[in-house]
MIDO-901968 format. One record per atom (N, C-alpha, C): x, y, z; residue number from 0; atom name; residue in three letters. Coordinates in Angstrom, 2 decimals, decimal comma. Atoms other than C-alpha are relative to their C-alpha. Layout:
N
- px  py  pz  bakol  kolmar  pakol
- X  Y  Z  NUM  CA  Ala
...
//
This chain:
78
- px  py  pz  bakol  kolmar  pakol
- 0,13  -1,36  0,49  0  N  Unk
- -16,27  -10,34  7,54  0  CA  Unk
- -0,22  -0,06  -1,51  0  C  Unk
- 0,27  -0,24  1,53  1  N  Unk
- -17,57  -9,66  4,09  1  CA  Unk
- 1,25  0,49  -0,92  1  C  Unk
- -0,92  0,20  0,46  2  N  Unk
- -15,51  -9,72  1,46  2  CA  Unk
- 0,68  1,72  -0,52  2  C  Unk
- -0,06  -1,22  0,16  3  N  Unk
- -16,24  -5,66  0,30  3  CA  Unk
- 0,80  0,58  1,43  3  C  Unk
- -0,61  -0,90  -1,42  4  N  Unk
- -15,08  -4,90  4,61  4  CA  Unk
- 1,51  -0,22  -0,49  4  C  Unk
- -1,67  0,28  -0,08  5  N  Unk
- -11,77  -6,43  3,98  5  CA  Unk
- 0,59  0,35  -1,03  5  C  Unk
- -1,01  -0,88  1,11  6  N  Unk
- -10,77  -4,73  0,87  6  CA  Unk
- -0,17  1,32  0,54  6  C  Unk
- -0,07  -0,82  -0,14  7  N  Unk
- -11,78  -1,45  2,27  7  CA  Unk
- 1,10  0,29  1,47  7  C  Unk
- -1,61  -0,18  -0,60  8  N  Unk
- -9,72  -2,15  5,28  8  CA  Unk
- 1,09  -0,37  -0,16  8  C  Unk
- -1,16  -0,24  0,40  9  N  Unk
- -7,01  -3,09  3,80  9  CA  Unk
- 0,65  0,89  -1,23  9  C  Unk
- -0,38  -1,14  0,36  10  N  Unk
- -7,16  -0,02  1,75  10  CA  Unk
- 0,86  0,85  1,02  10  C  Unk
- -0,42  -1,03  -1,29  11  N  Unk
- -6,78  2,09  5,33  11  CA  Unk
- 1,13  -0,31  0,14  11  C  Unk
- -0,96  0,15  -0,64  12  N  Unk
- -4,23  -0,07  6,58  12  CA  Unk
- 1,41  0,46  -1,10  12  C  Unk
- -0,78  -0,31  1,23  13  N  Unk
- -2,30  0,61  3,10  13  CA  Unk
- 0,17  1,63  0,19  13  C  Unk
- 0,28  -1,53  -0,14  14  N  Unk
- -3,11  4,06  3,38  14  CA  Unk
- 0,91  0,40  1,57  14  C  Unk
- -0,43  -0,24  -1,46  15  N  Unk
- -1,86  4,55  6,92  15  CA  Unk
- 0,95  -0,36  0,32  15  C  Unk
- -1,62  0,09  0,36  16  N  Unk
- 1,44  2,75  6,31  16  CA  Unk
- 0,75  0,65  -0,93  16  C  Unk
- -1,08  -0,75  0,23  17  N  Unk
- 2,54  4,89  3,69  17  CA  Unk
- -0,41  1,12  0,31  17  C  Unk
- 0,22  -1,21  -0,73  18  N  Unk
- 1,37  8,21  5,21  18  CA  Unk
- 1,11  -0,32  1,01  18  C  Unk
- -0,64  0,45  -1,21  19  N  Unk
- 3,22  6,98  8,47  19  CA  Unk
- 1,35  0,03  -0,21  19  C  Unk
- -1,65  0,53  -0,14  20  N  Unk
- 6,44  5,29  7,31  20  CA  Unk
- 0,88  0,37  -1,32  20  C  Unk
- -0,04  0,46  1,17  21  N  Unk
- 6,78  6,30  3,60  21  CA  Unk
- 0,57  1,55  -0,42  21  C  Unk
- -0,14  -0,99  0,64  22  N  Unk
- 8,37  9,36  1,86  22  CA  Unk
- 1,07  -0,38  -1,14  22  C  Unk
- -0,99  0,61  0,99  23  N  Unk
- 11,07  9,46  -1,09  23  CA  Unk
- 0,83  -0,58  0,36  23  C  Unk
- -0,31  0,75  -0,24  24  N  Unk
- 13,18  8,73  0,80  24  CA  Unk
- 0,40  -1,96  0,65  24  C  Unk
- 0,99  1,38  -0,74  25  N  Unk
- 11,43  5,54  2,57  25  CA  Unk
- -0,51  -0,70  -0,58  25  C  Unk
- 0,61  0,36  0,80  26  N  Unk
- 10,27  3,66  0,14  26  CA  Unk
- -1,21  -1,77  0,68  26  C  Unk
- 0,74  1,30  -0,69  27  N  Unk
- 7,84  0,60  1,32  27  CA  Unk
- 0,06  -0,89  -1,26  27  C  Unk
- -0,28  1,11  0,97  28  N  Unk
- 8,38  -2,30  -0,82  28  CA  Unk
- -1,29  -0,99  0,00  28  C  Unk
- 1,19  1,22  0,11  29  N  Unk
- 5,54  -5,12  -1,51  29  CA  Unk
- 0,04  -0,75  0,80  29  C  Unk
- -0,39  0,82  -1,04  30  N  Unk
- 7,05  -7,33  0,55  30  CA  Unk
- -0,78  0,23  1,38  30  C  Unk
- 0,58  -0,46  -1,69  31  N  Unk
- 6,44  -5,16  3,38  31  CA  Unk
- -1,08  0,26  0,09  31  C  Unk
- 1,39  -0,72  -0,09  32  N  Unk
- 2,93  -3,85  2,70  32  CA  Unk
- -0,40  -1,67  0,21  32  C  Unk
- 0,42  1,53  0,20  33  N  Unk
- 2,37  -7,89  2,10  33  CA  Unk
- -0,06  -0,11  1,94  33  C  Unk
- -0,06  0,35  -0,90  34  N  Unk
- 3,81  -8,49  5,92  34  CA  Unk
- -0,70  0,59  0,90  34  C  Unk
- 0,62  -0,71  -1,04  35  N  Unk
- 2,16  -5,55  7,53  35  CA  Unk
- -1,21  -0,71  -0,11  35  C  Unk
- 1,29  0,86  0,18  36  N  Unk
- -1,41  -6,99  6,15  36  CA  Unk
- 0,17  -1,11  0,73  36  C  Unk
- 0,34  1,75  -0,88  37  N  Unk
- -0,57  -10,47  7,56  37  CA  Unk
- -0,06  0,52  1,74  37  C  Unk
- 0,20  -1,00  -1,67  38  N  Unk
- 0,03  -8,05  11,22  38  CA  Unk
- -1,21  0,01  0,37  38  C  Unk
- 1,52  -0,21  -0,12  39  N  Unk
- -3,51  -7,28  10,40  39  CA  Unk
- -1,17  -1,09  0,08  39  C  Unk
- 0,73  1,18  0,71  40  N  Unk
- -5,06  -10,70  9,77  40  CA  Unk
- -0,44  0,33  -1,52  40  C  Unk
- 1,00  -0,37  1,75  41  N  Unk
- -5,37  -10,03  5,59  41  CA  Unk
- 1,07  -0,67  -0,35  41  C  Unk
- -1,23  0,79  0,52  42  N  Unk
- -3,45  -11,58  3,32  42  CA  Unk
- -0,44  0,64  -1,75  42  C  Unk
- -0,20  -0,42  0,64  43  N  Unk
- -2,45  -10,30  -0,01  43  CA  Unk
- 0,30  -0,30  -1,32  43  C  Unk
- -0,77  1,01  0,91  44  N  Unk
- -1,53  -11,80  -3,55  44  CA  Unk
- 1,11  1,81  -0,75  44  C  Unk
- -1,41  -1,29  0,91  45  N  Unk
- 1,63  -9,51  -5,78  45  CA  Unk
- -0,86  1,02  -0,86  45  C  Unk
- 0,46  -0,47  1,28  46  N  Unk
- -0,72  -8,41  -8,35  46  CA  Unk
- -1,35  1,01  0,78  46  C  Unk
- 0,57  -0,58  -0,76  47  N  Unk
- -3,40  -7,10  -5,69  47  CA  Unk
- 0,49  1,07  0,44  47  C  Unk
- -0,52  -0,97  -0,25  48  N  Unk
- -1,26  -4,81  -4,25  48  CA  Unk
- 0,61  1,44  -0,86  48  C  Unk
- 0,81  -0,81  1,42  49  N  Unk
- -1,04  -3,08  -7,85  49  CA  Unk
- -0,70  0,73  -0,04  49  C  Unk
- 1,37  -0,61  0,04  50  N  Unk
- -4,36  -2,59  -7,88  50  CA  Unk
- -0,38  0,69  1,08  50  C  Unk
- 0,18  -0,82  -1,33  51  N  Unk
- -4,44  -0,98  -4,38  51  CA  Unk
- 0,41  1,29  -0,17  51  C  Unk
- -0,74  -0,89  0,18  52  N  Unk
- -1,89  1,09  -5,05  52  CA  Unk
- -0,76  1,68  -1,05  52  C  Unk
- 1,06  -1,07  1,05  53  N  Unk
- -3,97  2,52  -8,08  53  CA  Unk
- -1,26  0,50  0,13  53  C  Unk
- 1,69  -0,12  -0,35  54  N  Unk
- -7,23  2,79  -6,29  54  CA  Unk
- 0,50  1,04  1,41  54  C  Unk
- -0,28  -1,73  -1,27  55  N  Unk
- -5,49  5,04  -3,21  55  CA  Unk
- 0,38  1,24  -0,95  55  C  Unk
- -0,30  -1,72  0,86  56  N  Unk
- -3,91  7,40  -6,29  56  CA  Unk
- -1,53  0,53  -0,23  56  C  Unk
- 1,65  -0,27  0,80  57  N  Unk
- -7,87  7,42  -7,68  57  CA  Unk
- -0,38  0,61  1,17  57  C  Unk
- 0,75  -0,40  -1,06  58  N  Unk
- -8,91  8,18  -4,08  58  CA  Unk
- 1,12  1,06  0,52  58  C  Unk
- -0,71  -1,09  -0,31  59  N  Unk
- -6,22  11,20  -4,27  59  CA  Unk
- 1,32  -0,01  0,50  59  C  Unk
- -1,11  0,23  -0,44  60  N  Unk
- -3,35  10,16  -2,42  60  CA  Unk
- 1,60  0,10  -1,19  60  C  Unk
- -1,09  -0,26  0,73  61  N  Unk
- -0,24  11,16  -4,14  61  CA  Unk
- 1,31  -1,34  -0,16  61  C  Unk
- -1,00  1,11  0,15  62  N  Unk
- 1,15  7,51  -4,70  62  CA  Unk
- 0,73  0,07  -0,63  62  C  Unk
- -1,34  0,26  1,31  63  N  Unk
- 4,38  7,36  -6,55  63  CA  Unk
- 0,95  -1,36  0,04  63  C  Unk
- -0,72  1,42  0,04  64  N  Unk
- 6,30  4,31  -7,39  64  CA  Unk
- 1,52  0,38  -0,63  64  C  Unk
- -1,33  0,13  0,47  65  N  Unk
- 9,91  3,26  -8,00  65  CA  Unk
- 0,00  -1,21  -0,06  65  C  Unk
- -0,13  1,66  0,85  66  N  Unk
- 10,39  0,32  -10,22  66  CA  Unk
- 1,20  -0,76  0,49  66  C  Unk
- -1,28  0,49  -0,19  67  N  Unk
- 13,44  -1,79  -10,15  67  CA  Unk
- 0,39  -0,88  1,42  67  C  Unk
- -0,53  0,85  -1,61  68  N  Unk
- 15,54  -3,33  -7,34  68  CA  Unk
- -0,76  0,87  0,44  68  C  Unk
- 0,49  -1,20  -1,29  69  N  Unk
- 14,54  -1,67  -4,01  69  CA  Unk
- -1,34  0,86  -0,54  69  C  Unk
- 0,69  -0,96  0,27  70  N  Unk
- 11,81  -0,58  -5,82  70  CA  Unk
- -1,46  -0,54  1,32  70  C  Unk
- 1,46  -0,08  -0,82  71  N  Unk
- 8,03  0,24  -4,25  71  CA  Unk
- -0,51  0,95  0,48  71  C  Unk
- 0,48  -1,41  0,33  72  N  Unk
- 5,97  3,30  -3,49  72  CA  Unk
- 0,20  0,81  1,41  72  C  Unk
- -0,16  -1,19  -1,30  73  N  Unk
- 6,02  6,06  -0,96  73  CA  Unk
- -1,39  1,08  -0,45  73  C  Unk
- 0,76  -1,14  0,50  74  N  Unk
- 3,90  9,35  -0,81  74  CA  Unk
- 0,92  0,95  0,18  74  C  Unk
- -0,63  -1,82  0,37  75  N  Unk
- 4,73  12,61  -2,23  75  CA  Unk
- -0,38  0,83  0,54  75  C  Unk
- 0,70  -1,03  -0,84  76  N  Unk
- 3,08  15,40  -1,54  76  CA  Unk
- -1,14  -0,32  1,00  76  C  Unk
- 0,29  0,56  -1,01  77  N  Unk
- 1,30  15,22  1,42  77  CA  Unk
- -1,13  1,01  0,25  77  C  Unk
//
């Protein structure tokens, strides 16, 4: 699969886990967005998932983050 298919689906699948599983209270951590992708056959580096994150807010999605321990993002408004 080309290298442009597999960033755009693992936009969706990003997209579709925190819609799904993700609110303030719920927070999805890196870790986990990391493990769901490997679910998917994709694989992920720390610093990628960053940049994902900032390219679903650009494409509207109301990403919000929480830093720290336990930190990692959810969606807000919906």
């Amino acid at each position: 699969m080309p290298q442009s298919a597999n960033y755009k689906r693992k936009l969706l699948i990003l997209a579709k886990l925190l819609l799904e599983r993700s609110d303030d209270e719920h927070i999805i951590s890196r870790q986990e967005m990391q493990e769901e992708l490997e679910r998917w056959g994709l694989s992920a580096e720390r610093k990628s998932i960053y940049d994902d994150m900032g390219q679903l807010a650009e494409l509207g999605l109301d990403v919000q983050a929480k830093r720290g321990r336990n930190g990692g993002w959810y969606i807000g408004q919906r």
